[in-house]
C-alpha positions as CSV (number, residue, x, y, z in Angstrom):
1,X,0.0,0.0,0.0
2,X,3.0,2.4,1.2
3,X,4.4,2.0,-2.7
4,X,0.9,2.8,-4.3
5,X,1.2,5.8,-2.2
6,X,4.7,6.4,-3.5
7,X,3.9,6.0,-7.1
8,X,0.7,8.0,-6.6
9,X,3.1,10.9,-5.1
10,X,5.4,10.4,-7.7
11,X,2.6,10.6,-10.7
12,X,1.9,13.8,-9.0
13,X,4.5,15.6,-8.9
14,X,5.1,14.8,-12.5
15,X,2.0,16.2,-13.5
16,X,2.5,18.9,-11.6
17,X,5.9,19.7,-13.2
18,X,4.6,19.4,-16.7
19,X,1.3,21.4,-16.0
20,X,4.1,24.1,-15.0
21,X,6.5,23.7,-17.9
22,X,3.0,23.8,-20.2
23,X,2.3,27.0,-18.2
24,X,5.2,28.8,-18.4
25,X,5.2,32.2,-20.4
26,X,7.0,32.6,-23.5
27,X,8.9,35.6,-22.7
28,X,9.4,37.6,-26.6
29,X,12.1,40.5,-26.4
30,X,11.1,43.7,-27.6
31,X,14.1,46.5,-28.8
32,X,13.6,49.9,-30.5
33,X,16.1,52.5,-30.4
34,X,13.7,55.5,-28.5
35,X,13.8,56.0,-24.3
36,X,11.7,54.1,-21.8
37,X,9.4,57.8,-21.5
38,X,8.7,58.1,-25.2
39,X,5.0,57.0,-26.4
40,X,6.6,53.8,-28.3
41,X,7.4,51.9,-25.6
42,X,4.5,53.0,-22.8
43,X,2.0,52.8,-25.5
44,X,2.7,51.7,-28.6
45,X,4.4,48.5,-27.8
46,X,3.5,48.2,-24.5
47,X,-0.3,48.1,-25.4
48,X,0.7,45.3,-28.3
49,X,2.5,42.9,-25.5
50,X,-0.6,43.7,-23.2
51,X,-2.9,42.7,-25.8
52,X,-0.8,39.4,-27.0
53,X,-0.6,38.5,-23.4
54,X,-4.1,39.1,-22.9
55,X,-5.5,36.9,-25.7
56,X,-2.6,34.3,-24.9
57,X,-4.0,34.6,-21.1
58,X,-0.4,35.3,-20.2
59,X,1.4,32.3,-21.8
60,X,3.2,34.8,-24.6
61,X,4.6,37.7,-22.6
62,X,7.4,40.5,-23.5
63,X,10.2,42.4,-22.1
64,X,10.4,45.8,-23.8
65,X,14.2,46.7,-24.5
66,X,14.8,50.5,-24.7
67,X,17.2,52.6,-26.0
68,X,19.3,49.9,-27.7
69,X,19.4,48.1,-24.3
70,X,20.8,44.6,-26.1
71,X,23.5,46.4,-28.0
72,X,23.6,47.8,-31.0
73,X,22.4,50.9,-33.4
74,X,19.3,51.8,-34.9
75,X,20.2,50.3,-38.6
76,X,21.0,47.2,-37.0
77,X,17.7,46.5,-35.2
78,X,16.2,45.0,-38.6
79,X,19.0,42.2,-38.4
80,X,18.4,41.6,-34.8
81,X,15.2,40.5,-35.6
82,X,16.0,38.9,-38.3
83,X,18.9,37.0,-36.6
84,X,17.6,36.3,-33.4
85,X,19.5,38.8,-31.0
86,X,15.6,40.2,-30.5
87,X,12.5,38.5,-31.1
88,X,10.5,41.8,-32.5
89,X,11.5,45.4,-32.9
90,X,10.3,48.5,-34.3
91,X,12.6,50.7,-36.5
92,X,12.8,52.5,-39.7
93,X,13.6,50.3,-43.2
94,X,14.9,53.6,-44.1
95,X,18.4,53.3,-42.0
96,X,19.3,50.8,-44.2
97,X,19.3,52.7,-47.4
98,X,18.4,51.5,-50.6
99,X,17.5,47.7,-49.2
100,X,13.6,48.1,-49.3
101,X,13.6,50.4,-52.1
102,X,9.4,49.2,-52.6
103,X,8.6,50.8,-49.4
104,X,10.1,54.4,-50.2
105,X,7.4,55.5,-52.2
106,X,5.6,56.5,-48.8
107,X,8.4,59.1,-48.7
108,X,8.5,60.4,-51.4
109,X,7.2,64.4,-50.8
110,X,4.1,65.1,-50.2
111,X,2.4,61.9,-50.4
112,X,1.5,61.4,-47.1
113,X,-2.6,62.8,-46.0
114,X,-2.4,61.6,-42.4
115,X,-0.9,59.1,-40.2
116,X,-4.1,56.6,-39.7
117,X,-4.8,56.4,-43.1
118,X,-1.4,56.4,-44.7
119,X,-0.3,53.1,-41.9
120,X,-3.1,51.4,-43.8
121,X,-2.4,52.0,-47.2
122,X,1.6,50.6,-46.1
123,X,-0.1,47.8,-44.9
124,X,-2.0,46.9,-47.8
125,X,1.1,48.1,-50.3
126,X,3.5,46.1,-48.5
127,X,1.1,42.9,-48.5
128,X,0.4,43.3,-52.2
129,X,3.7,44.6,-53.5
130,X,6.7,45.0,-51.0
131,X,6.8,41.2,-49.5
132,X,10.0,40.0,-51.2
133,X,11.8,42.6,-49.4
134,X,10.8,40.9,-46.1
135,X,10.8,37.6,-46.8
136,X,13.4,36.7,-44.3
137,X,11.1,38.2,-41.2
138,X,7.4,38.0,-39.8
139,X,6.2,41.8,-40.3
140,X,3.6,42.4,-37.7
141,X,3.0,46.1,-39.0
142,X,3.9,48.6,-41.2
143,X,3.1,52.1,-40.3
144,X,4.3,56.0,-40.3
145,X,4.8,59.3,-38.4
146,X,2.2,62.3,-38.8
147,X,3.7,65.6,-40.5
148,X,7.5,66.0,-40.5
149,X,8.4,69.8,-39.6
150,X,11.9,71.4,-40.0
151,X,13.3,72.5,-36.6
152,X,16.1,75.2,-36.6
153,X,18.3,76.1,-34.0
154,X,19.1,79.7,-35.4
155,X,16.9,80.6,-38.6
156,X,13.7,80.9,-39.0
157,X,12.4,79.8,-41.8
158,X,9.7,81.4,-44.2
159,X,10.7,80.2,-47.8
160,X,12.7,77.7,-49.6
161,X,15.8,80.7,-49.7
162,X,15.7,80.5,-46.0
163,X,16.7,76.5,-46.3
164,X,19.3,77.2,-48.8
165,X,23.3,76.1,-47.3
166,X,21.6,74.8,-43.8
167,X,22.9,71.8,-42.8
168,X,19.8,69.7,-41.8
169,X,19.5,66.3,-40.4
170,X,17.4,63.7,-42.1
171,X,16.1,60.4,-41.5
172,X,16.3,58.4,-44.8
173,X,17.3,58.6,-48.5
174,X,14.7,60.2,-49.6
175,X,13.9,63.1,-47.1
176,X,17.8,63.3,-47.1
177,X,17.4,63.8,-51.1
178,X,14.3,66.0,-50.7
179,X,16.2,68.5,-48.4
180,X,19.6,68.8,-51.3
181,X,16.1,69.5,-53.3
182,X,15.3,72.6,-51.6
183,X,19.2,74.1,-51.3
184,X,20.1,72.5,-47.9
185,X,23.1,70.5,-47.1
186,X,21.2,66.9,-46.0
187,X,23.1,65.0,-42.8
188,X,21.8,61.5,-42.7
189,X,21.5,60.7,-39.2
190,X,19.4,58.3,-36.9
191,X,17.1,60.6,-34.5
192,X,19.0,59.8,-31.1
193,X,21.9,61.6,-32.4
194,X,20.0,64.3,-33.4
195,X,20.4,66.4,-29.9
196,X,23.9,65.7,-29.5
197,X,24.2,67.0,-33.4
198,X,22.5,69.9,-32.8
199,X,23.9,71.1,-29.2
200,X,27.6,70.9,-30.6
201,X,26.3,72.7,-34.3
202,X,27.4,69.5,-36.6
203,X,23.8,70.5,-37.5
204,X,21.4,73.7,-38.1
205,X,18.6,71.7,-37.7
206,X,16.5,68.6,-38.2
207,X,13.3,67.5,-40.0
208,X,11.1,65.7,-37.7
209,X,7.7,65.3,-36.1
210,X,6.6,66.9,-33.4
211,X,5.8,63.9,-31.5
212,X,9.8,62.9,-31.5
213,X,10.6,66.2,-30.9
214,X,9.2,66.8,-27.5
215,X,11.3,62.9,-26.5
216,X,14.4,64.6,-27.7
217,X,13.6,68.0,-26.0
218,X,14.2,69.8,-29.5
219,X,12.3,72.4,-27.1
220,X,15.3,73.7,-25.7
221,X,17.5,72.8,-28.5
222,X,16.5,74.7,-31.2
223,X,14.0,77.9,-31.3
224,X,12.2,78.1,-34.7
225,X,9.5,75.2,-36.5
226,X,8.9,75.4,-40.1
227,X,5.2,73.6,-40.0
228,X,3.7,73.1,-43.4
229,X,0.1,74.0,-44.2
230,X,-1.8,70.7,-42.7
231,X,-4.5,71.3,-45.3
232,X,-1.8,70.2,-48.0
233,X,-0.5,66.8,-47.8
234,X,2.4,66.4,-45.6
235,X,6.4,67.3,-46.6
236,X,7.5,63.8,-45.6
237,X,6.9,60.9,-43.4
238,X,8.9,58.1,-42.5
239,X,8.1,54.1,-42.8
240,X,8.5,52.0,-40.0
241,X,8.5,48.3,-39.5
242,X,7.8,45.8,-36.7
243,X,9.8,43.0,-37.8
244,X,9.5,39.4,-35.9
245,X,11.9,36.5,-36.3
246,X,10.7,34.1,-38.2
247,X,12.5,31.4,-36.2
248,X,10.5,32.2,-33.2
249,X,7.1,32.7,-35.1
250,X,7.7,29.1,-36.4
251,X,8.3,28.1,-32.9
252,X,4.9,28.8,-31.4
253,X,2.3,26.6,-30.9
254,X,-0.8,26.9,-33.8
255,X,-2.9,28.7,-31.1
256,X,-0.3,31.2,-29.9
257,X,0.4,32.0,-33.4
258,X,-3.3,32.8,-34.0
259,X,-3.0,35.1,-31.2
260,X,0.5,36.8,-32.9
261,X,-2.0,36.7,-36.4
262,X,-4.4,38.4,-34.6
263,X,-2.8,41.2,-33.2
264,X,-0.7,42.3,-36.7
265,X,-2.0,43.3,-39.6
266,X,-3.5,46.4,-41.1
267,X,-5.6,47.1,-37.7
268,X,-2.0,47.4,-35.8
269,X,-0.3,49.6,-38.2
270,X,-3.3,51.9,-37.8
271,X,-3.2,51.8,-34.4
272,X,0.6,52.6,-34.4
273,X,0.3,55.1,-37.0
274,X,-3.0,56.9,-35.1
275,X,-0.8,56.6,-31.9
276,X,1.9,58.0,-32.7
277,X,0.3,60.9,-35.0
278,X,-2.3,62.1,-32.2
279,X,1.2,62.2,-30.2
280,X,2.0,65.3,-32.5
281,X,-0.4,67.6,-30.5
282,X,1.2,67.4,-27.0
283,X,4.6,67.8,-28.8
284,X,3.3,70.8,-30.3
285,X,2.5,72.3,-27.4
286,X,5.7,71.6,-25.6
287,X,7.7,73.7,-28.3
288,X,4.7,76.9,-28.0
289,X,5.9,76.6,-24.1
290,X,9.7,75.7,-24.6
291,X,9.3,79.5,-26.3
292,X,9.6,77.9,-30.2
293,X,8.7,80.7,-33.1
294,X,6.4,78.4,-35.2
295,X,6.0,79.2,-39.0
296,X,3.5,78.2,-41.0
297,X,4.6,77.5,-44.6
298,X,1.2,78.9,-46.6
299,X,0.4,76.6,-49.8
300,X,1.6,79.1,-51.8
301,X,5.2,78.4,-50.3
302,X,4.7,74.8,-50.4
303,X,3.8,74.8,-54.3
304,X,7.5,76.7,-55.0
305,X,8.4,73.3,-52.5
306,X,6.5,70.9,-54.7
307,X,8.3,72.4,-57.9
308,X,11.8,71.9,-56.5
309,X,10.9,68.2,-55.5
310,X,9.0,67.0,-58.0
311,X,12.0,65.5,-59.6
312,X,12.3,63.3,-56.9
313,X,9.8,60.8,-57.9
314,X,10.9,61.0,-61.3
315,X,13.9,59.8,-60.3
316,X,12.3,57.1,-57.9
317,X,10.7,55.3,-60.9
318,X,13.4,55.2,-62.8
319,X,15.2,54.0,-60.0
320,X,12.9,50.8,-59.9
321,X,12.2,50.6,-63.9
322,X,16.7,50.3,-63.6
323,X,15.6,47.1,-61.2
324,X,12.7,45.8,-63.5
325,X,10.0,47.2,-61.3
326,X,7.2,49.5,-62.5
327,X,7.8,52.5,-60.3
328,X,5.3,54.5,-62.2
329,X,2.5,52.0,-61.3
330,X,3.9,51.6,-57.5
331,X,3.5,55.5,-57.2
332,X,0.1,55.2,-58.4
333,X,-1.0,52.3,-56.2
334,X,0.3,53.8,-53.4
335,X,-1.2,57.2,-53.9
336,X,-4.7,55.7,-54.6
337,X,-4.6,53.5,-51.2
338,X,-3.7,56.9,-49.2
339,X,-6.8,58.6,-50.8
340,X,-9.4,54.8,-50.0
341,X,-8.4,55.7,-46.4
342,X,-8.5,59.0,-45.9
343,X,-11.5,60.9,-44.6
């Protein structure tokens, strides 16, 4: 009887092990390149690991990775996913330049109507067009920033002369192309740099949103904002990407990549995209009290803007006819998605 017991205890134990193994959260780790305070990790990804531990009733959990926490720079995060080093991250394709050439019609000038419905139309693009070019990864979402502004530490700036010799930091090929455009001398540079850059004067000023400008406290490192009329479409955005290893995807159990299925897709890059747009207003406001002199650039201005651009896209397509892609088509898909989504 005293080894039926045993066995019994035994049996138990062992079940009681497995039922914990089977319990135990799958812990994904989350890196971007912004701080712990700025919206993308207490909102934007934080409310995606809430929501994938939610529906996953806390078997797939995350810890978020700030600041290039697991080593690394910004143009690396892509690989990082790719490789392993990080389960998912969120960065810009644009800081590897020229290696998802499909995705930079989104910034090209002036396509961009608003952030909501310009993260849909990237979603439904990428889906339908720009695939290939992340074939080694599981994209959750593919999304963008609301208006870029120019921020100036010592000019303000009314019209396109005023840009002309500044050196002015931009995010990716394109918005670095669009500046040379307009008669400024473009600094390619990832956005944490940008306050160093601009408090030693390797830099006049930088093109970004508001919403990244408060995180960097551009506030008290610059004094002017160039802000384009927001009833014309934007100067620029940027894309971004949230990239998952493919490895890991693989790795999950059918139902827990239901729940990863669930929670990526058009409906996330809106929500990112919507996020970090609406973030724009209490950016705005923290350069009106920081003291900033903000400019609106009248449509008038902007179509002297547009003229100097235009050649942009021209060049764009037939950068992609070069790699046997119809650019010309891709700008035309692209533009007609923005416009189905915007209101």
């Amino acid at each position: 009887m005293k080894k039926v017991f045993k066995h019994a205890a035994i049996a138990a134990a062992l079940i009681s092990v497995m039922g914990s193994a089977q319990a135990e959260a799958i812990i994904l780790k989350v890196h971007h390149f912004l701080g712990p305070s700025s919206i993308q990790h207490t909102k934007m990804l934080r409310t995606w690991c809430d929501n994938i531990a939610k529906d996953s009733k806390d078997r797939l959990q995350c810890q978020i990775y700030p600041a290039m926490q697991l080593g690394g720079t910004p143009p690396q995060l892509y690989d990082q996913a790719r490789d392993g080093v990080a389960d998912v991250v969120w960065t810009l394709p644009g800081y590897s330049s020229g290696r998802f050439p499909k995705m930079e019609v989104f910034e090209l000038p002036f396509m961009m109507t608003n952030p909501e419905a310009t993260s849909r139309a990237t979603w439904d693009y990428y889906e339908k067009f720009a695939k290939d070019e992340f074939k080694d990864v599981k994209v959750l979402a593919m999304h963008v920033h609301g208006p870029g502004n120019i921020f100036t530490a010592k000019k303000q700036i009314k019209t396109m002369a005023d840009i002309k010799g500044l050196k002015l930091r931009g995010p990716t090929r394109l918005t670095t192309k669009l500046l040379a455009s307009m008669g400024a001398t473009p600094v390619g540079m990832p956005v944490p740099a940008v306050p160093d850059a601009l408090s030693k004067g390797t830099i006049d000023g930088a093109v970004i949103p508001y919403e990244v400008a408060q995180t960097l406290k551009i506030e008290e490192l610059a004094r002017y904002t160039a802000e384009t009329d927001r009833g014309e479409n934007a100067l620029y955005t940027t894309v971004f990407v949230v990239p998952m290893n493919k490895a890991k995807y693989e790795s999950l159990p059918p139902d827990l990549k239901k729940v990863i299925d669930k929670n990526s897709g058009r409906e996330l890059s809106a929500f990112l995209g919507k996020t970090q747009g609406d973030n724009d207003v209490p950016g705005k406001a923290k350069m009106i009290a920081g003291g900033h002199t903000i400019t609106i650039i009248p449509k008038g201005e902007l179509d002297v803007w547009k003229r100097a651009s235009a050649s942009l896209s021209i060049e764009w397509i037939s950068d992609m006819e070069k790699k046997g892609v119809n650019g010309a088509n891709l700008v035309h898909e692209a533009q007609g998605l923005i416009a189905k989504y915007t209101k």
